[in-house]
N, C-alpha and C positions, 0 to 999 in steps of 0.2 A: 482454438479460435478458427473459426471459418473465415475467410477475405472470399470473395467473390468479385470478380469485372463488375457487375451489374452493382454492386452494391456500395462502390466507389461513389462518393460525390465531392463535391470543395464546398466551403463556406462561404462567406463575402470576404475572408481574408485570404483564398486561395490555399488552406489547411487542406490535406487531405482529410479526409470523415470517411469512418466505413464502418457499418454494421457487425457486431459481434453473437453468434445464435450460441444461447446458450441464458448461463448464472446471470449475464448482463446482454439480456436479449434487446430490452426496452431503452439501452443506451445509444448513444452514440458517440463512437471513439474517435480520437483524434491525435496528434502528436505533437508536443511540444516542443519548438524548433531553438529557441534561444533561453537568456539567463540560465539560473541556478536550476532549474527544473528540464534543460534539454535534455531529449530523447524522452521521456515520462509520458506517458500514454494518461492521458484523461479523459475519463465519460462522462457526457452531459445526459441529463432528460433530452428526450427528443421535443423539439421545438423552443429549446430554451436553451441559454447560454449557460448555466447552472451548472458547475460542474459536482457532480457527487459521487463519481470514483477516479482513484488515481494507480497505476499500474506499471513497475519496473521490469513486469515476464515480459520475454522477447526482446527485450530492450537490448540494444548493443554494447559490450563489454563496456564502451568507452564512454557509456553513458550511464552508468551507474554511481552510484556516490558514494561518495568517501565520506562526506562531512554532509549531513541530511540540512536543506534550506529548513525556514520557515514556512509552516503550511497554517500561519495566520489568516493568510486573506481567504482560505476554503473552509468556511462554517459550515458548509454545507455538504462539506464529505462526511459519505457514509461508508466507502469501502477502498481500506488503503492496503494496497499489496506492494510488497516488495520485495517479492522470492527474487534471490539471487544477488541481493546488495551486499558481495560478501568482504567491501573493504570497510563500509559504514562500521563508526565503534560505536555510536550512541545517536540513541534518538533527540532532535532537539524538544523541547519543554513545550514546542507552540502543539507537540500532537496531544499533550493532554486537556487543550482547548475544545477540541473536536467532537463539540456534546452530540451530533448525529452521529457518531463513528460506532457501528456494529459489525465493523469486518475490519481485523489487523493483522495482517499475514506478515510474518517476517523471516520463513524460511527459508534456508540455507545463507542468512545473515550469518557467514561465520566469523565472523570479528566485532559481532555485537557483544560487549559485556557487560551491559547490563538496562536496563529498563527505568525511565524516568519516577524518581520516589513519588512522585502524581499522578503515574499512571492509574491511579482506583479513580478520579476523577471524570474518567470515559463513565460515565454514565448509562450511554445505550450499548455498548459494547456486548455485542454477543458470541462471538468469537475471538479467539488470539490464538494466532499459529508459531510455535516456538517452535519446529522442528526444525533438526539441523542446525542450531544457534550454540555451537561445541563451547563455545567460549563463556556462556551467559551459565553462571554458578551458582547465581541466587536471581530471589523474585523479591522485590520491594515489598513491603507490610501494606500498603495501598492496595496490595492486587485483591485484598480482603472483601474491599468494597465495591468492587463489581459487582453487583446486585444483578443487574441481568445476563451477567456470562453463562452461557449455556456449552459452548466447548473450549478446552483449555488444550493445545497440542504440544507435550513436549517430551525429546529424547530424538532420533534417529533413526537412520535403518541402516544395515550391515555395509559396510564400505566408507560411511560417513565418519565426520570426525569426533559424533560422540561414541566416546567405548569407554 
């Protein structure tokens, strides 16, 4: 992630916003300061309130989750990362709502064990990152139905907890 001085601005709630160059060049990011979703970095479309990705990288230890909210009210996400939510044991049920979701990162989730039996109900889902999830021993029969899963990421790398 690039931050730049120049690239800092506020919203009309006084949110900081700043420019990310890169996978999510055309966003703009922001941070969520209260309820169940503080510290959670979410990108909107630029010029619109819309938010269409959500991101726990960088995020501060003490802002990652134990027990994942509801991501009900975001139809309109297409890309959920959440490297590094390593107390989370289980996704809740609202992420297999998320008919735009084609980015599901969940690496170094090490205490996730296991995957919502709906997850095949992502429907645009083009990606799922399982690396680093030591804990997660099986995949639900739904993962079947992915239809447009294009990468599947899963196991570790040397040092990690899967061996």
């Amino acid at each position: 992630m690039k931050r730049n001085h120049e690239d800092i601005s506020t919203n009309s709630d006084d949110i900081p916003v700043y420019e990310v160059v890169g996978r999510n060049a055309d966003l703009k990011w922001t941070t969520i300061e209260i309820g169940d979703l503080d510290g959670t970095r979410v990108g909107m479309k630029k010029g619109t309130d819309e938010i269409v990705a959500m991101s726990s990288r960088n995020s501060l230890e003490r802002s990652r989750w134990s027990t994942m909210p509801s991501l009900s009210a975001f139809t309109n996400l297409r890309e959920l990362d959440l490297n590094k939510n390593r107390y989370i044991r289980r996704l809740d049920d609202s992420i297999c709502d998320l008919k735009n979701l084609v980015y599901l990162g969940l690496t170094r989730c090490e205490s996730l064990s296991g995957l919502p039996e709906n997850i095949g109900k992502l429907s645009s889902l083009k990606e799922l990152d399982l690396t680093d999830t030591s804990l997660l021993a099986s995949l639900p029969e739904s993962i079947g139905d992915l239809a447009n899963l294009q990468k599947l990421s899963i196991g570790g790398h040397f040092g990690s907890g899967n061996k």
